[in-house]
SEZATI-877712 format. One record per residue (C-alpha): residue in one letter; residue number from 1; x, y, z. Coordinates in steps of 0.25 Angstrom, whole numbers. Layout:
<mises>
aa=a; i=NUM; xx=X; yy=Y; zz=Z
...
</mises>
This chain:
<mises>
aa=x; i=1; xx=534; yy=581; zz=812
aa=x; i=2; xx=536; yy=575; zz=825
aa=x; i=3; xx=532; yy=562; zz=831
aa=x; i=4; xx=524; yy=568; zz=840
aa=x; i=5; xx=515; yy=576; zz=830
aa=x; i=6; xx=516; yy=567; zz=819
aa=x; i=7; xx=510; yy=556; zz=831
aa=x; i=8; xx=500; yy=567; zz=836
aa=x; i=9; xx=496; yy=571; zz=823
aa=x; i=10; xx=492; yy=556; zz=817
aa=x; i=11; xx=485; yy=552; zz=829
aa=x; i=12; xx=477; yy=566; zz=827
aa=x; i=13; xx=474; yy=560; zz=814
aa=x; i=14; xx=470; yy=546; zz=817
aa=x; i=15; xx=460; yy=553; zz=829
aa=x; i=16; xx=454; yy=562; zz=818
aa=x; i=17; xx=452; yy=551; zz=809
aa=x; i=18; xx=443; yy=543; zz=821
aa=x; i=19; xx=435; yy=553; zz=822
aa=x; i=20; xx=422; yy=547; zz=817
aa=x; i=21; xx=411; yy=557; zz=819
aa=x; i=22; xx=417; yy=573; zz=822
aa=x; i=23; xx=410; yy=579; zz=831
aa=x; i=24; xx=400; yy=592; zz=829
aa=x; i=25; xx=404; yy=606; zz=833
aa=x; i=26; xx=397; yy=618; zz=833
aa=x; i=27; xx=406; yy=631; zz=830
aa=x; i=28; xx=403; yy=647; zz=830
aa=x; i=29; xx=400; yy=657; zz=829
aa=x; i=30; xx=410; yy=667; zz=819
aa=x; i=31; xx=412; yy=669; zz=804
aa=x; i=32; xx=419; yy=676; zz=793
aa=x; i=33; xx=423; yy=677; zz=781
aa=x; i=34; xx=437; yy=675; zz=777
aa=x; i=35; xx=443; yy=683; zz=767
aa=x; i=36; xx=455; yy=678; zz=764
aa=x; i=37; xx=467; yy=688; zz=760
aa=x; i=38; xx=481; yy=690; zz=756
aa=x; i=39; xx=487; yy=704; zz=755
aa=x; i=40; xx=496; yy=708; zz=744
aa=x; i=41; xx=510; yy=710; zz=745
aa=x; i=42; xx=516; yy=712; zz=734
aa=x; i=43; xx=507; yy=712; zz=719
aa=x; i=44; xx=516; yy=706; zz=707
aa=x; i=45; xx=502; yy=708; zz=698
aa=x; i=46; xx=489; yy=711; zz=699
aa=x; i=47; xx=482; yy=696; zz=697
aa=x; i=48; xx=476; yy=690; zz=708
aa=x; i=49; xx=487; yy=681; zz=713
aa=x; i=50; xx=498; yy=691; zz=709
aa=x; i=51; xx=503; yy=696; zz=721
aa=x; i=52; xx=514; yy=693; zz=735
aa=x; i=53; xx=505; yy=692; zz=747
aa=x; i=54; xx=508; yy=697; zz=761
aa=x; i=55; xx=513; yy=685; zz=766
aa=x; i=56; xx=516; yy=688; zz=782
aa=x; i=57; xx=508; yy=696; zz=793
aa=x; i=58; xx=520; yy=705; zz=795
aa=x; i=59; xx=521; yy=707; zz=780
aa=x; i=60; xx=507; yy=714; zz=779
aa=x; i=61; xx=510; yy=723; zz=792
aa=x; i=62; xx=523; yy=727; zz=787
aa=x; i=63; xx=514; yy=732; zz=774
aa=x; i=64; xx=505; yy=737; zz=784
aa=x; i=65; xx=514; yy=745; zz=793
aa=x; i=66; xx=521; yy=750; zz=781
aa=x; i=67; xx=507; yy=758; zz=776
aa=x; i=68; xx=509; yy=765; zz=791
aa=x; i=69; xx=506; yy=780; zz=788
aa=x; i=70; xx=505; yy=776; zz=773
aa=x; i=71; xx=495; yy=768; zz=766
aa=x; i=72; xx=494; yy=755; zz=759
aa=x; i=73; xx=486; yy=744; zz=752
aa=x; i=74; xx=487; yy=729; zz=754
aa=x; i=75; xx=481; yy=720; zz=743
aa=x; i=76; xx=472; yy=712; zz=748
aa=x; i=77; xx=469; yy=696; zz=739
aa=x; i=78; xx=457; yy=688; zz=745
aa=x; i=79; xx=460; yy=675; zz=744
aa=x; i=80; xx=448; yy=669; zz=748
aa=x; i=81; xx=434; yy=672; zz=757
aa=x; i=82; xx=432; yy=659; zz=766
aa=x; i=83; xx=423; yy=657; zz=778
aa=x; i=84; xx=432; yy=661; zz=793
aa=x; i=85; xx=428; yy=664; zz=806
aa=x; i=86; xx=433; yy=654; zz=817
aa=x; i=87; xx=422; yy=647; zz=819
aa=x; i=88; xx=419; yy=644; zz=805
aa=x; i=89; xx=434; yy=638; zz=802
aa=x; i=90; xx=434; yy=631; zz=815
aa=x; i=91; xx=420; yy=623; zz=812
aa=x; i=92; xx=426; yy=624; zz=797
aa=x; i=93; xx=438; yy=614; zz=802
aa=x; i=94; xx=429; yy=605; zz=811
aa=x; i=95; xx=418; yy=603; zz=802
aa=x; i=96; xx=428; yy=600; zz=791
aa=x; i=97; xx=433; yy=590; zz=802
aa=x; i=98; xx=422; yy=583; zz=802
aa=x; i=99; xx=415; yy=591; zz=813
aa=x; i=100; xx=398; yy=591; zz=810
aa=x; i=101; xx=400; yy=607; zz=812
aa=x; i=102; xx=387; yy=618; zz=816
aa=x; i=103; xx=394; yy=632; zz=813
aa=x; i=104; xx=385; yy=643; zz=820
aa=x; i=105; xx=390; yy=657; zz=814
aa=x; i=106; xx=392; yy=670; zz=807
aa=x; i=107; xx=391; yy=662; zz=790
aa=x; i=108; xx=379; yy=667; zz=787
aa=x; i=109; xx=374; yy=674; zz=774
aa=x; i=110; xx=364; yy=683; zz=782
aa=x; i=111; xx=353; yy=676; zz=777
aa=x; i=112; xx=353; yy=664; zz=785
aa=x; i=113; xx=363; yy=655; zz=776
aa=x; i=114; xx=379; yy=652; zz=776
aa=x; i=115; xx=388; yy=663; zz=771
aa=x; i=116; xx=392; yy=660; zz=757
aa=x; i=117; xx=408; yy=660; zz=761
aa=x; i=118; xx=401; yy=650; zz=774
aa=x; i=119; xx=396; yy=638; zz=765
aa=x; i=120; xx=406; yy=631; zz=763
aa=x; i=121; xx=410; yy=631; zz=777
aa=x; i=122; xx=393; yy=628; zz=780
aa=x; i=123; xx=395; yy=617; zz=771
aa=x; i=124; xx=406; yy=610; zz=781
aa=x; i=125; xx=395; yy=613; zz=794
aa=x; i=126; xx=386; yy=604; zz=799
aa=x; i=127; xx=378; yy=616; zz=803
aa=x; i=128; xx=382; yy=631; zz=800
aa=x; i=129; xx=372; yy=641; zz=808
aa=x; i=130; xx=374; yy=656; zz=802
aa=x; i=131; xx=373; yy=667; zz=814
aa=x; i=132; xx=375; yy=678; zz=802
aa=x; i=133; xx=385; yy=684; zz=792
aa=x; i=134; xx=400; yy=681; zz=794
aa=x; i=135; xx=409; yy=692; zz=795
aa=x; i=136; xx=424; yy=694; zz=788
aa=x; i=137; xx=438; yy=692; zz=789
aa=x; i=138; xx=449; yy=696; zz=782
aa=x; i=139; xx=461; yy=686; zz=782
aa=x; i=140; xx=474; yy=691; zz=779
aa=x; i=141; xx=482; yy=679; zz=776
aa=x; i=142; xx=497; yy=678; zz=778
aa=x; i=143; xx=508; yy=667; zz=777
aa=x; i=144; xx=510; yy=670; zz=794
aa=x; i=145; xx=495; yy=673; zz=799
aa=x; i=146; xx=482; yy=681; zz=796
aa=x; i=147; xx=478; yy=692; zz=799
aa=x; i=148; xx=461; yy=692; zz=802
aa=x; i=149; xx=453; yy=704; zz=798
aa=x; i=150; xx=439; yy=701; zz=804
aa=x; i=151; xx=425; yy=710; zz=803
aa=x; i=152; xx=417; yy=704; zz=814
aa=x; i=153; xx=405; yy=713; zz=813
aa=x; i=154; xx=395; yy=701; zz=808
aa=x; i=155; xx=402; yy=690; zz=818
aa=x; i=156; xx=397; yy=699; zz=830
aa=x; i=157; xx=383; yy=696; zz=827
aa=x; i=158; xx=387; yy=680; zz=832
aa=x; i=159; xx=382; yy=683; zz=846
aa=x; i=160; xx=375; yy=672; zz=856
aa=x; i=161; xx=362; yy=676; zz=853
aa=x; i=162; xx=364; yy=676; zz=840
aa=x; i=163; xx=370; yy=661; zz=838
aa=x; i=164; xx=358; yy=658; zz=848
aa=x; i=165; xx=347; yy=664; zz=838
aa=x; i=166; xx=353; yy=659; zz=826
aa=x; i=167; xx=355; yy=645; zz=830
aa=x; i=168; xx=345; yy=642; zz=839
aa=x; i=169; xx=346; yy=639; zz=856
aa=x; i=170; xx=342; yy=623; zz=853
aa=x; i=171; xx=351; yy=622; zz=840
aa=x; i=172; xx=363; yy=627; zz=846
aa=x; i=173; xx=360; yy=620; zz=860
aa=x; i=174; xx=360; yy=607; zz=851
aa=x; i=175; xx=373; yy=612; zz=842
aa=x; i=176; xx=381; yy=612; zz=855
aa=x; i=177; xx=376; yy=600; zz=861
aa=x; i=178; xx=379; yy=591; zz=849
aa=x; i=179; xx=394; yy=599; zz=847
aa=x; i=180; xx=405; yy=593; zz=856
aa=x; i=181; xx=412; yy=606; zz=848
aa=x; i=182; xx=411; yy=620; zz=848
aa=x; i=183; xx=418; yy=631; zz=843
aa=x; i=184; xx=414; yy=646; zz=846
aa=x; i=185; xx=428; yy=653; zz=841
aa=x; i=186; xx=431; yy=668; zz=838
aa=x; i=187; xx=427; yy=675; zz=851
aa=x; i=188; xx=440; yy=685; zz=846
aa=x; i=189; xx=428; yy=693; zz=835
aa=x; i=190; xx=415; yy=688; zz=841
aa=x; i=191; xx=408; yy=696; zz=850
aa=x; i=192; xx=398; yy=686; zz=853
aa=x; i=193; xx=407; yy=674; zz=856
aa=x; i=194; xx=407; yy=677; zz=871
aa=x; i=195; xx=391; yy=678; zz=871
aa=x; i=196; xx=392; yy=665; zz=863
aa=x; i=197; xx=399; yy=657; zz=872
aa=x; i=198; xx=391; yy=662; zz=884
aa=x; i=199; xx=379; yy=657; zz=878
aa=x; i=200; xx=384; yy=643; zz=876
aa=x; i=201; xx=389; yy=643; zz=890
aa=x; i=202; xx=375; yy=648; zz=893
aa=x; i=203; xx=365; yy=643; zz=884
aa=x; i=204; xx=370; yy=632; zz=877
aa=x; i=205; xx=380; yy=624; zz=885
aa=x; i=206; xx=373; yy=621; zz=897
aa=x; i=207; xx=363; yy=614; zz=890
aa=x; i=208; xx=369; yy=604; zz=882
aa=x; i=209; xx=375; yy=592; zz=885
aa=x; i=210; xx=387; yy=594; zz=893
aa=x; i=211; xx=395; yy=583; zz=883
aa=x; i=212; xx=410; yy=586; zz=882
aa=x; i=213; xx=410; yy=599; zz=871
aa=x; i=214; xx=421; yy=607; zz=866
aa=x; i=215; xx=422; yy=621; zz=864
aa=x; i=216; xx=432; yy=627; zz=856
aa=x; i=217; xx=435; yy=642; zz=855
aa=x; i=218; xx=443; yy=651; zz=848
aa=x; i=219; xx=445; yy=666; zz=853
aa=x; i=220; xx=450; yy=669; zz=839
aa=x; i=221; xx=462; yy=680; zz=841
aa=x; i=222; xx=458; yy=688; zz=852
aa=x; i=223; xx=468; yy=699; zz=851
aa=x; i=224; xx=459; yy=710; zz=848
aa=x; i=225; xx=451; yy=705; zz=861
aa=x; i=226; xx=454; yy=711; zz=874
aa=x; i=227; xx=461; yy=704; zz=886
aa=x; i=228; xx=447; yy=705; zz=896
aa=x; i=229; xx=438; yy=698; zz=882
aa=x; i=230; xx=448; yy=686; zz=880
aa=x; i=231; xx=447; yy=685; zz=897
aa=x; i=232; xx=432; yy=686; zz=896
aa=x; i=233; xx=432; yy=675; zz=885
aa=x; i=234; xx=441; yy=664; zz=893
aa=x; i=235; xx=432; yy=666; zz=904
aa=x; i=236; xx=419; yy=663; zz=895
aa=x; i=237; xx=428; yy=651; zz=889
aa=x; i=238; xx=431; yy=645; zz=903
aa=x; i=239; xx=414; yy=646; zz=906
aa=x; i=240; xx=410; yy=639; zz=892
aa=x; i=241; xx=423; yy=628; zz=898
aa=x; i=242; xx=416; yy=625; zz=911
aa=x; i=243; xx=403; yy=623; zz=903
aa=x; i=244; xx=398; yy=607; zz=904
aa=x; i=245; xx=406; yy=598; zz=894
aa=x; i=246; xx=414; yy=611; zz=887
aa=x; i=247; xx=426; yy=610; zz=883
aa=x; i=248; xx=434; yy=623; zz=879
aa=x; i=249; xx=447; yy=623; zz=868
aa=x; i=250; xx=452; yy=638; zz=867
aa=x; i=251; xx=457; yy=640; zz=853
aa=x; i=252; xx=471; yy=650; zz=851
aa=x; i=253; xx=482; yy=653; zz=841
aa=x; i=254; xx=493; yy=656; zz=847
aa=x; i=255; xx=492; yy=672; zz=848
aa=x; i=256; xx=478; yy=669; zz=854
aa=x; i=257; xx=484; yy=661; zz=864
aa=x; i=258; xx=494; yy=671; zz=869
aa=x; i=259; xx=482; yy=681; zz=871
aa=x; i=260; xx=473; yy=671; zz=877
aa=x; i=261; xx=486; yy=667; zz=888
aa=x; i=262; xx=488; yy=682; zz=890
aa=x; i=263; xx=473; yy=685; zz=895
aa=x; i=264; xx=472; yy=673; zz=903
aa=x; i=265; xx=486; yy=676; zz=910
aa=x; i=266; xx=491; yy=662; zz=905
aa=x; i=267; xx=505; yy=660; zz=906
aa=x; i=268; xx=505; yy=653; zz=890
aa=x; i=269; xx=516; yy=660; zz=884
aa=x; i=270; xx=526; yy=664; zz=894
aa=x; i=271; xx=533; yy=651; zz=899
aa=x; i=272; xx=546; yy=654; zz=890
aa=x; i=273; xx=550; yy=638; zz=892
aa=x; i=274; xx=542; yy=636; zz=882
aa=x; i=275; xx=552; yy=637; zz=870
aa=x; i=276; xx=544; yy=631; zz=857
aa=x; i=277; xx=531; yy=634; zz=853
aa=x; i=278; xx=522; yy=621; zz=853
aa=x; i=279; xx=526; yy=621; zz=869
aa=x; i=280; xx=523; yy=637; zz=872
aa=x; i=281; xx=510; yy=635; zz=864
aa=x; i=282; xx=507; yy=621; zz=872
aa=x; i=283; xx=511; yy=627; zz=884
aa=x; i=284; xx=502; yy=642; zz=882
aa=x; i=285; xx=490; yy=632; zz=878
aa=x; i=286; xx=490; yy=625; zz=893
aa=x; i=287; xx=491; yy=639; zz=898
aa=x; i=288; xx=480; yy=644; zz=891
aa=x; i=289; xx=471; yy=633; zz=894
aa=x; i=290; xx=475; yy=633; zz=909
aa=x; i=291; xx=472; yy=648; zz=910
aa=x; i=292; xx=460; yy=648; zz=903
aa=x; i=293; xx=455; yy=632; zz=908
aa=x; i=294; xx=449; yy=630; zz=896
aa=x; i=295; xx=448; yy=614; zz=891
aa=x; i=296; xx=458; yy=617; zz=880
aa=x; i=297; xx=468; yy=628; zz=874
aa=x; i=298; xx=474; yy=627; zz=859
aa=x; i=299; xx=483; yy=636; zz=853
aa=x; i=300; xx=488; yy=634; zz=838
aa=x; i=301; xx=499; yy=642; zz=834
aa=x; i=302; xx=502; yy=641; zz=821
aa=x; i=303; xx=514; yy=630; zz=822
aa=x; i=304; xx=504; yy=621; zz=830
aa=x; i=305; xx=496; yy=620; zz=842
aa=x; i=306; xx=494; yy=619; zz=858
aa=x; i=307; xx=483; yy=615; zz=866
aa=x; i=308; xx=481; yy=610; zz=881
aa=x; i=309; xx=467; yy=606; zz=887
aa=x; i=310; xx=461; yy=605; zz=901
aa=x; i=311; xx=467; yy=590; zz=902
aa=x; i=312; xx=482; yy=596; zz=904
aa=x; i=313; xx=485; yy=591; zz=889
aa=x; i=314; xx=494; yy=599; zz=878
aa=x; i=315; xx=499; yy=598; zz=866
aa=x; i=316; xx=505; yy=605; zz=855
aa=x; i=317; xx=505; yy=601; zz=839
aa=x; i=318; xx=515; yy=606; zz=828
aa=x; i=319; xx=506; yy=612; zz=818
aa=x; i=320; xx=506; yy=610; zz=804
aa=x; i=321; xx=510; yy=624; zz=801
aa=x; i=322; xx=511; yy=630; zz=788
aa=x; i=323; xx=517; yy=643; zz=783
aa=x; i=324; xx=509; yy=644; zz=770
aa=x; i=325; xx=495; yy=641; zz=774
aa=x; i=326; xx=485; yy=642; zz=762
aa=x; i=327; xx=475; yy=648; zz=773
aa=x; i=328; xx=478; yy=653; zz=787
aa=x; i=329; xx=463; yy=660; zz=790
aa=x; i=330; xx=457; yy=647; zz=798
aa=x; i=331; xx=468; yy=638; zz=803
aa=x; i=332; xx=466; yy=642; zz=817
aa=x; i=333; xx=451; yy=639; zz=816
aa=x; i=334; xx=455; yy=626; zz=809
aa=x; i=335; xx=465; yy=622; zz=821
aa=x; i=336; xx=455; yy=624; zz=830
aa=x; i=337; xx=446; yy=616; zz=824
aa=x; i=338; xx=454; yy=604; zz=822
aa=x; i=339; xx=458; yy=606; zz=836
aa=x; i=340; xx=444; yy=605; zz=842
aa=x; i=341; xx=440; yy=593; zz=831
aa=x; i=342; xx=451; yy=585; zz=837
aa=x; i=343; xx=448; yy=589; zz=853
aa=x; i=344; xx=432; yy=588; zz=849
aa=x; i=345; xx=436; yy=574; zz=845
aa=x; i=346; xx=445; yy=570; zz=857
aa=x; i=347; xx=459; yy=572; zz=850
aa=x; i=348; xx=471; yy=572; zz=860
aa=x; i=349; xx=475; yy=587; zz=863
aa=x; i=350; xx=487; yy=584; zz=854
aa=x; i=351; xx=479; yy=580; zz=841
aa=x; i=352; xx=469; yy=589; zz=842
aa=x; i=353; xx=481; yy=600; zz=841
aa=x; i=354; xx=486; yy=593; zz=828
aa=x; i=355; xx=472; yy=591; zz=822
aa=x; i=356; xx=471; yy=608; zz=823
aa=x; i=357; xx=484; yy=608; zz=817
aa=x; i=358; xx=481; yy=600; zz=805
aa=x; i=359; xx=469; yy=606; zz=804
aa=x; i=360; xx=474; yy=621; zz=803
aa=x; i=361; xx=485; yy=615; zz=795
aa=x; i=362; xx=478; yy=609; zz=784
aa=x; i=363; xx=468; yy=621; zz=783
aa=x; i=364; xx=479; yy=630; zz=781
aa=x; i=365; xx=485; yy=622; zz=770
aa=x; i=366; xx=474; yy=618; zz=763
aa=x; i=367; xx=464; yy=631; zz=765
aa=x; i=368; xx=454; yy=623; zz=770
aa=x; i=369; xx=445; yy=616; zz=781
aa=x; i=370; xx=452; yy=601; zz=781
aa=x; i=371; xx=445; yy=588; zz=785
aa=x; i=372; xx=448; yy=578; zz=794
aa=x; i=373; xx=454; yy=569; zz=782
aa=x; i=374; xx=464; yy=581; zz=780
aa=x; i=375; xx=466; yy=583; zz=794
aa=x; i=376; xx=469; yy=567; zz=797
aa=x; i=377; xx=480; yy=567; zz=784
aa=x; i=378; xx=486; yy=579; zz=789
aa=x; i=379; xx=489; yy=574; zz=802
aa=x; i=380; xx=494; yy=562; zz=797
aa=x; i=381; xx=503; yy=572; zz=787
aa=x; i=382; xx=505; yy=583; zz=797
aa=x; i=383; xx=515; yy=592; zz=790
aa=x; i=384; xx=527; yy=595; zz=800
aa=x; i=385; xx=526; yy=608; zz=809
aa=x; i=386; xx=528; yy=620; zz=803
aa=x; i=387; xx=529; yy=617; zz=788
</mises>
């Protein structure tokens, strides 16, 4: 570990660990169920545990290209249902952080109650308001990425007017005010996201207090999503920046980013001076928040992160990274939102990175949410980058 990041990474620590009273945050408006999968490479016997997964992405497409102008079947082994959706396993992280959460969103029974597979995550909210039934993922793990398989049929219900008639004008009014966070993530599989974020610009923002708020957003994968939708959606981000006291932080991985840069003509990726990857990610990141002026752009690859903000700062921290992850469905979610704990609670750019490392990292490790206790002891144990 460098001195530099070893330095970076206690100070992250000791700011965590002066942080008295988190901050609330209101987060929305997504969920799914996760259902957690490995595929079968090769069966050795026919117990539950007897068989060679498909370890890598191109593994499971040479199998599938092979079945070209054939047929074949692929052994699918549930490891596990969990709660998912983006705004569920970022308010998940915060409010396991410490953050006094209120998630509004699709967790509910159909009966007015929590999902079952939701009540643990309920558990960790101060507040969880149901919009209706979640919908389903299918999460095909891999040692080298995932590969999502989402039905977003109950997920299109969340529009504006029905956050607005489930919560109540004067309740969410108040939830905002009280919030110096909010998170409204997935716009990628939610057609009501853009009709959610024009309501907070017109209903709800200018009537709170114009306190200093941030607004974190994750477009979540976008590739499917034409170039003319993602330009549409940067324009509505710029107008919810401009509103009195926002502040917007735009979320990306790294395949994000370079989709994002494309639309917005952003010169991020191209400047072939850029020879390692922490300065082309740090250097794509100014671009991208420059093109698009939003407050603050983050991108986390998986071998760290990148972000620059409005002030003319940038940084860049070595992740944690792992090449056996006991779970991989989630860490993005959890890197954004140790990232916006730390910048909620006035981190330097530079620790707010390493706190979203540490948070993704130990989540991937240990298959859980982690608390601040985990979060301040493995910044001061930072594993070295890339083991």
């Amino acid at each position: 570990m460098t001195e530099t990041r070893k330095n970076t990474a206690h100070a992250a620590a000791d700011a965590l660990a002066r942080i008295a009273r988190p901050s609330p945050a209101l987060i929305g408006f997504d969920g799914f169920i996760d259902s957690i999968i490995h595929l079968v490479d090769t069966r050795h016997d026919m117990t539950p545990d007897g068989y060679t997964r498909l370890a890598t992405i191109p593994a499971f497409a040479a199998r599938c290209a092979a079945a070209s102008g054939r047929s074949t079947n692929i052994e699918q082994v549930l490891i596990e249902n969990r709660f998912g959706g983006n705004g569920p396993l970022l308010a998940s992280s915060l409010s396991r952080l410490g953050c006094p959460v209120t998630y509004i969103g699709a967790v509910g029974d159909g009966a007015g109650g929590v999902h079952p597979v939701f009540r643990p995550f309920a558990e960790r909210c101060h507040r969880v308001i149901p919009t209706g039934p979640p919908s389903y993922t299918h999460c095909l793990e891999f040692e080298d990425g995932k590969l999502m398989l989402n039905n977003t049929r109950d997920v299109q219900r969340v529009t504006w007017e029905h956050v607005l008639a489930t919560t109540g004008d004067e309740l969410l009014h108040r939830l905002v005010d009280e919030s110096p966070l909010l998170g409204i993530v997935n716009w990628s599989l939610l057609g009501g996201v853009p009709g959610i974020w024009r309501g907070f610009l017109r209903d709800i923002l200018p009537s709170v207090s114009p306190s200093p708020r941030r607004l974190f957003i994750d477009l979540s994968d976008p590739a499917k999503r034409t170039d003319a939708d993602i330009a549409d959606a940067l324009h509505l981000l710029r107008e919810l920046e401009d509103a009195p006291g926002l502040s917007v932080t735009l979320g990306l991985n790294l395949a994000e980013s370079q989709r994002i840069a494309q639309v917005l003509n952003a010169r991020a990726f191209d400047d072939q001076s850029m020879a390692t990857q922490s300065g082309a990610v740090t250097h794509a990141a100014r671009a991208i928040r420059e093109a698009s002026n939003l407050s603050c752009v983050v991108i986390h690859p998986r071998e760290g992160a990148a972000a620059a903000d409005d002030t003319g700062n940038a940084a860049w921290f070595d992740g944690p990274f792992t090449p056996t992850p006991r779970l991989s469905t989630g860490a993005g979610d959890h890197f954004n939102g140790g990232f916006a704990f730390a910048q909620t609670h006035g981190l330097a750019l530079d620790q707010c990175l390493a706190v979203g490392c540490a948070v993704s990292g130990a989540y991937v490790r240990d298959a859980v949410s982690p608390t601040r206790e985990r979060i301040e002891s493995f910044l001061h144990d930072l594993p070295g980058a890339g083991e």
